[in-house]
N, C-alpha and C positions, 0 to 999 in steps of 0.2 A: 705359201706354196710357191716353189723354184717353176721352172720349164719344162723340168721333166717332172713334178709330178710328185716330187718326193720331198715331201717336209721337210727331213734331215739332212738334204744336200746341202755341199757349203754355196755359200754366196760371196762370189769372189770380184772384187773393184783391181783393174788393172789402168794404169797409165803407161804409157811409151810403148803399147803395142806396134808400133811402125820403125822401132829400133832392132840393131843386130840381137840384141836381149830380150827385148821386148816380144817380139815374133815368138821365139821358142818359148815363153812362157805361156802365149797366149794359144798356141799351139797343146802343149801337153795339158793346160786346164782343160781345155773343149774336147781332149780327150779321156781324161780323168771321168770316172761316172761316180767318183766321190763328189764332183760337182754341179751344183745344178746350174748354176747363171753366172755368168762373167760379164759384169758390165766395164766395157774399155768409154777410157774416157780419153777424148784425142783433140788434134786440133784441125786439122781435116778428116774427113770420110775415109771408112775402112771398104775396102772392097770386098772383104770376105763376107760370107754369111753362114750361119750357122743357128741350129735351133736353140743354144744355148747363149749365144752373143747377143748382146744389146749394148750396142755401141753409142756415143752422144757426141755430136762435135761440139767444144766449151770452148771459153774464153778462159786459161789457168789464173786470168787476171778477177776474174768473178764467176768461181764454180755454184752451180745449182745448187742445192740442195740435195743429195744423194737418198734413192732407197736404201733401206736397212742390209747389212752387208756384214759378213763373219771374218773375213781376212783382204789382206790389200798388199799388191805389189805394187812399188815404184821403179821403174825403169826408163824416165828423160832422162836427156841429156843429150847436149851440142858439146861445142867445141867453141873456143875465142875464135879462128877461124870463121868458122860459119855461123857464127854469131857476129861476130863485127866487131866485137869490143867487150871488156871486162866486165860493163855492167849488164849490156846484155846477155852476155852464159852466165852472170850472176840469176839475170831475171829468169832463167828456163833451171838450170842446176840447184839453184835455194830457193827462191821464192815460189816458183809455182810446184816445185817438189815440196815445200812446207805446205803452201795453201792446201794440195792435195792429202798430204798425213794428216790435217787437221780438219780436212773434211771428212777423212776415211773416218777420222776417231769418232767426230761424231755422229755419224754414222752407225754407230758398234762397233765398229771393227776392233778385235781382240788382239788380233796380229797383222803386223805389216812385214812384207823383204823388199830391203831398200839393195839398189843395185849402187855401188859408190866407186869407189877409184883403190889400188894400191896407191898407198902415198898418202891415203886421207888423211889429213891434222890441222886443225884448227890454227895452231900455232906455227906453222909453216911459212917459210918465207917463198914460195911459191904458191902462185896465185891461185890456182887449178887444185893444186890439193887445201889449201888453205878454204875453199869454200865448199869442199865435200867433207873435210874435217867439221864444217860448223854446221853443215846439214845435217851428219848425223846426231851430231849435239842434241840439236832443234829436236829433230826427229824422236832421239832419244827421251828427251825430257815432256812427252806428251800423253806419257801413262799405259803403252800400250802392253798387254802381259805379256806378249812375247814380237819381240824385234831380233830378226836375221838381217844383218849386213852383209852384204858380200863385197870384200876388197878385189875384184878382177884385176890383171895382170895386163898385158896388151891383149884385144880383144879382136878372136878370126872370125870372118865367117862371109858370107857373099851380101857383099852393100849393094850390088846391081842388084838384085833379085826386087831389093827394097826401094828403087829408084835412088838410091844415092851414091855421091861420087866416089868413088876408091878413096883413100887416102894413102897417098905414096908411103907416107912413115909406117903405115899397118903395114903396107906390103910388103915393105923390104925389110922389117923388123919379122916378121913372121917368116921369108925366107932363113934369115939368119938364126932365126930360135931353131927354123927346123934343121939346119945342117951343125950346130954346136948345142943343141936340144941335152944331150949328154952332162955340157959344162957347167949348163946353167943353171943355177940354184931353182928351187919347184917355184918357188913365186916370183919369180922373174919372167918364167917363160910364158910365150903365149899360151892365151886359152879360149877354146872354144865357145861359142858366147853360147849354144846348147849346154856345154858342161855346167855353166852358173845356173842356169836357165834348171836344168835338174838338181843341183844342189839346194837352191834355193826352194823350190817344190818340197825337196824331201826335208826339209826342216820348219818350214812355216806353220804348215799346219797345226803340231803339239809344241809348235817354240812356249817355251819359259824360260823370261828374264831376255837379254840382251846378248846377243850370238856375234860373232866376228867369222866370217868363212874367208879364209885367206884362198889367195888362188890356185898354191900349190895345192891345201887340201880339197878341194875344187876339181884338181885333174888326175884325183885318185880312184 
């Protein structure tokens, strides 16, 4: 039995609820009454409260044991910037984004939507997409019946709201998508990190097999 009451609500496991992504996801679950529980798993305290949220602050270095759970978003993610160094947004981007899919799985969870990068490829001679390439690999390879990817594009939306810093590149990149928005190919341009944020909703739930949501199809 969920929070509300109802047997057949889904039980939905979220991480990176305190992301530009992350937010609007965890926003449309708690609104959804196909849902009955969203447990966000984080690494500080959420301030929100909600009769459907059940939040845990973890260590992504040594996750609990999770309640039983029907689907799972992934939405961390730093920057080498505010990371410090390569192997740390390795440790928040692949590692604790894998520990977390391999907790979801066992868990039950049937389906996960990983939030990832344009550019992702394993094989990459950039560093940044070279380990969102091998995350979805990982991720890929860990049996779930249905996996949505979403490759975003540059990503808008208000970082103060979330206590975090502007990033000059979003800004002036999002200026410039919006006055040649016309010239630039659909997955190029920015995107709204609510657009993924719904995209990824509307497909997880009946996902089968392994999905790619590019970002132009994304801001359609």
């Amino acid at each position: 039995m969920d929070n509300t009451g109802n047997p057949a609500a889904r039980r939905v496991l979220l991480a990176g609820a305190t992301g530009l992504v992350g937010q609007e996801i965890l926003r449309l679950l708690l609104s959804d009454a196909t849902v009955g529980t969203v447990q966000v798993l984080a690494r500080r305290p959420l301030a929100m409260r909600h009769p459907k949220l059940a939040a845990q602050v973890v260590d992504f270095a040594a996750l609990p044991d999770l309640p039983g759970i029907d689907e799972a978003y992934l939405a961390l993610g730093t920057t080498i910037k505010a990371a410090g160094s390569q192997a740390a947004f390795r440790a928040v981007d692949f590692d604790a984004s894998l520990a977390l899919a391999r907790a979801a799985r066992r868990a039950g969870a049937r389906r996960l939507g990983l939030v990832s990068a344009m550019g992702a490829d394993s094989r990459s001679r950039v560093f940044y997409n070279r380990v969102k390439g091998e995350l979805e690999e990982a991720v890929g390879a860990l049996g779930f019946g249905g996996l949505v990817i979403a490759r975003p594009s540059l990503l808008t939306g208000d970082r103060g709201a979330l206590g975090q810093a502007a990033r000059p590149g979003e800004r002036i990149g999002a200026l410039l998508a919006g006055v040649l928005r016309p010239l630039i190919p659909a997955d190029y341009r920015a995107i709204r990190a609510a657009d993924v944020a719904r995209a990824l909703l509307a497909r997880v739930p009946a996902a089968q097999g392994q999905v790619i949501l590019r970002s132009g199809a994304m801001q359609q």
